[in-house]
C-alpha positions, 0 to 999 in steps of 0.5 A, a space after each residue: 492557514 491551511 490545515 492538517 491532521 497530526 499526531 504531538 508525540 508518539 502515543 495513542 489516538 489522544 495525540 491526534 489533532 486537525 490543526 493549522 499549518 503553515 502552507 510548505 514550499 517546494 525544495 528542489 525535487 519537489 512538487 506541492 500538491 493541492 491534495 484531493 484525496 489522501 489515502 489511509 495506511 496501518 503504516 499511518 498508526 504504526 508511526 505514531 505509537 512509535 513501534 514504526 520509526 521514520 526510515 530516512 531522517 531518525 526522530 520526527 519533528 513534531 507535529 507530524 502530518 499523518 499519510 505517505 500516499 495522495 492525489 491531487 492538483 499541482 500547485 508549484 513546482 520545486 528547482 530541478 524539477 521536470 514533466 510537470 506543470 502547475 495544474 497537472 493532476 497527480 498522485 504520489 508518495 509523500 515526503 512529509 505527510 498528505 492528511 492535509 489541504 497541501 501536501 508535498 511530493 517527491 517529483 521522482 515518486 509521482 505520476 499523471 494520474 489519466 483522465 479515467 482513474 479517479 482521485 480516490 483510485 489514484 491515491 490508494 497505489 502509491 504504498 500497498 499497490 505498488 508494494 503488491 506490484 513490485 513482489 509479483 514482478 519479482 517472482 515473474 511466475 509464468 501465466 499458469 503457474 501458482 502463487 500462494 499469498 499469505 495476509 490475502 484479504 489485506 491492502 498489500 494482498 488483494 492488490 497482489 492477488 489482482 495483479 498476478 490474476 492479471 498475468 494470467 497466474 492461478 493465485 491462492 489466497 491465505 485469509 480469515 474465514 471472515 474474508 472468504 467471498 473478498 478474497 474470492 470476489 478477487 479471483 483467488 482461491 481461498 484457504 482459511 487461515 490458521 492451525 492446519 492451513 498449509 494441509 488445506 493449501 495443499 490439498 488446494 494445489 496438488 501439484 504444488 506452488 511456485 511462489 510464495 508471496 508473504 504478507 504476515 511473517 513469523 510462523 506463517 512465513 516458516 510454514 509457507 516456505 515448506 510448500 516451496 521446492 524453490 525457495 528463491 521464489 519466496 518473498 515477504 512484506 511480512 518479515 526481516 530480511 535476516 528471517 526470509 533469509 534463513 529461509 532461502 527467501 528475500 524481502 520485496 525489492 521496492 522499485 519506488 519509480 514513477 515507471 510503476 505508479 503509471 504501470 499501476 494506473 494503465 491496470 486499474 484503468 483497465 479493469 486488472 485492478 480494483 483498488 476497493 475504495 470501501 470508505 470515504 471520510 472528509 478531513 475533519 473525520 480524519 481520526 475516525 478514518 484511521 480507526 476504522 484501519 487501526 481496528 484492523 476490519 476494513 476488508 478494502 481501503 479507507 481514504 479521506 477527501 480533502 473538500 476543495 
């Protein structure tokens, strides 16, 4: 039987385990993939302790399979389902887990992965790239304006960073000192995070910001919005709607196509977007690949390998 790593209940790493699942079968609408790499998210451990709950169907069953992003191989294709074929090489969203040697996906959140982006790359786009993707075309700041992002040295940041650099947009770049030269190394401008940081933002960009994308909410939101004339160019990842509200902003609008995952692929393909796959582990290290992100000090992604 193929196997998968869940979590029994909601809890700590104590509820984790590598076991032995029944291979799933596609519903309509979807496609089951024979995972290559799945990549690991905060989200991951924010749902099994609990203070995360699933969106779309209220309780998990248990045991739930850890992942929301993978690539692979198409192994069968669900009714109503069109543009793929058994054997294409793609990556996607999950419906019910990837940490594992199957894995199933919605037909209408997945992509063709082209031949130059690897498996590793490919897996790591689906949630914080593509939530990166999605804020930067909703600001739509002409090539030479300034964006500031909060939380810069994160998944969902460095992919942002990246992207608007790509458009041409001057970027600063709100993160510990500890993640100065990576948030450099992405072309950002970087302002240390902490008391005083909007004196430093401002002293960074003395003829002010034209967005801001925020990764961190609370207090950090609140004062980002003060470096803003324009708070309709205020967006956050990091808050409620009801607070980015307060505050004339709005949270990210995710788009969740197909459209963007191949927009994603085209910019690491060339060379816009480096994912900064920093770690690889194989499925039965699975436990310590979300530790290593649950600790909160990898400064790129952490993914792990399904062997094949």
């Amino acid at each position: 039987m193929p196997k998968a790593y869940v979590f029994t209940r909601y809890g700590g790493p104590e509820t984790e385990a590598l076991v032995e699942v029944d291979r799933p079968v596609p519903g309509p609408g979807q496609i089951l993939v024979a995972v290559r790499v799945a990549s690991v998210n905060p989200i991951d451990w924010k749902l099994r302790t609990g203070y995360r709950r699933p969106t779309d169907s209220g309780e998990p069953v248990f045991p739930t399979v850890f992942g929301s992003e993978v690539s692979g191989v198409v192994e069968q294709i669900g009714a109503d389902v069109d543009g793929f074929a058994v054997g294409d090489e793609v990556f996607g969203n999950t419906a019910a887990g990837g940490y594992a040697e199957y894995a199933l996906l919605p037909a209408a959140l997945t992509a063709h992965k082209p031949a130059g982006l690897s498996f590793a790359d490919a897996a790591t786009l689906p949630v914080a790239a593509a939530t990166a993707y999605d804020g930067v075309r909703q600001l739509d700041l002409p090539s030479g304006a300034t964006l500031l992002v909060t939380g810069a040295g994160g998944g969902v940041g460095a992919a942002a960073v990246q992207i608007a650099r790509a458009d041409g947009v001057q970027v600063l770049g709100v993160a510990s000192e500890g993640k100065k030269d990576f948030v450099e190394s992405l072309g950002a401008v970087h302002v240390p995070s902490g008391p005083g940081w909007t004196e430093r933002a401002a002293a960074a960009a003395p003829d002010g910001v034209d967005g801001v994308y925020d990764l961190v909410g609370g207090a950090v939101l609140a004062e980002a919005a003060q470096l803003l004339t324009d708070r309709t160019k205020l967006i956050t990842a990091g808050a409620p709607p009801e607070v980015v509200a307060e505050l004339g902003g709005a949270r990210v609008a995710r788009a969740r196509t197909t459209a963007v995952l191949d927009a994603l692929a085209r910019l690491v393909v060339n060379g816009g977007l480096d994912p900064h796959v920093i770690r690889r582990f194989p499925l039965d290290e699975a436990g310590e690949a979300l530790r290593t992100v649950e600790e909160g000090h990898a400064r790129g992604k952490v993914v792990i390998e399904v062997a094949r």
